[in-house]
N, C-alpha and C positions, 0 to 999 in steps of 0.2 A: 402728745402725738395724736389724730386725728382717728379716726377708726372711718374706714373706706368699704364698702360692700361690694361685692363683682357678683355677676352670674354669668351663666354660658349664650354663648349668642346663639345654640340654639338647645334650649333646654329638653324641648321635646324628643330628638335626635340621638338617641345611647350611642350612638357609633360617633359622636361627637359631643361627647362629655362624660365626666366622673360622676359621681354620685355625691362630689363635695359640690362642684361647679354647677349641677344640675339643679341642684337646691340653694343654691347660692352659699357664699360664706365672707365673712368680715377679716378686717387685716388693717392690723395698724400699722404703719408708714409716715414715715417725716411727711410734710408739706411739699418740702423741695423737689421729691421724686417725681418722676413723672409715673402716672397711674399705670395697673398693669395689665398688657395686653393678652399674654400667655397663663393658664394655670400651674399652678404651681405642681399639683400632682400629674395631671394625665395632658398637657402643654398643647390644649386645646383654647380657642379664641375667647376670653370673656370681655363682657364690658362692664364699666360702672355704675353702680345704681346710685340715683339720687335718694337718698334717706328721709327719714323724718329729722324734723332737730327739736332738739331736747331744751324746750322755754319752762322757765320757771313759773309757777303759779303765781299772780298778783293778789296777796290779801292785803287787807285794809292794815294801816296803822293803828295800834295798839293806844288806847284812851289812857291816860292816867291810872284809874280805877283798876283796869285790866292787868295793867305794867306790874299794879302794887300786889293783886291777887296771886299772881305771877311769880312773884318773891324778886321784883327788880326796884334798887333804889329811884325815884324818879327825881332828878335833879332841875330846877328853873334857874334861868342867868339872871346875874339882877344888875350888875355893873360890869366892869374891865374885869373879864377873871374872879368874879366872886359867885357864885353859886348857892341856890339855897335848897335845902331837901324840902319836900313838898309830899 
């Protein structure tokens, strides 16, 4: 399930938000829902916030040398299904 962020549409305003709304807060929710227009505690307007999203770092493939220091078997194919440790 996705985690969804709201804030208040008008944050500045106390007579127009809670102090969760104000400051925004996160809410997980199926996909299928439609997003939420009302808060949940004081049933004042929020909207959605667009998030950051969460990418994996790219490192380099690991050398042979590296794999063994490692403590991982490195395996080479040599035919149909035969394999040789390296």
């Amino acid at each position: 399930m996705p985690i969804y962020e709201y804030l208040s549409e008008a944050p500045e305003d106390p007579e127009h938000c809670c102090r969760i709304c104000a400051r925004g807060f996160e809410l997980r929710r199926p996909v299928d829902r439609p997003p939420l227009e009302l808060c949940p505690l004081c049933k004042n307007p929020v909207k959605k916030v667009i998030s950051r999203v969460n990418t994996p770092t790219i490192t380099k493939p690991l050398s042979v040398s590296d794999a063994k220091k490692a403590g991982f078997t490195v395996l080479e194919r040599r035919d149909q299904g035969v394999y040789e440790k390296l």
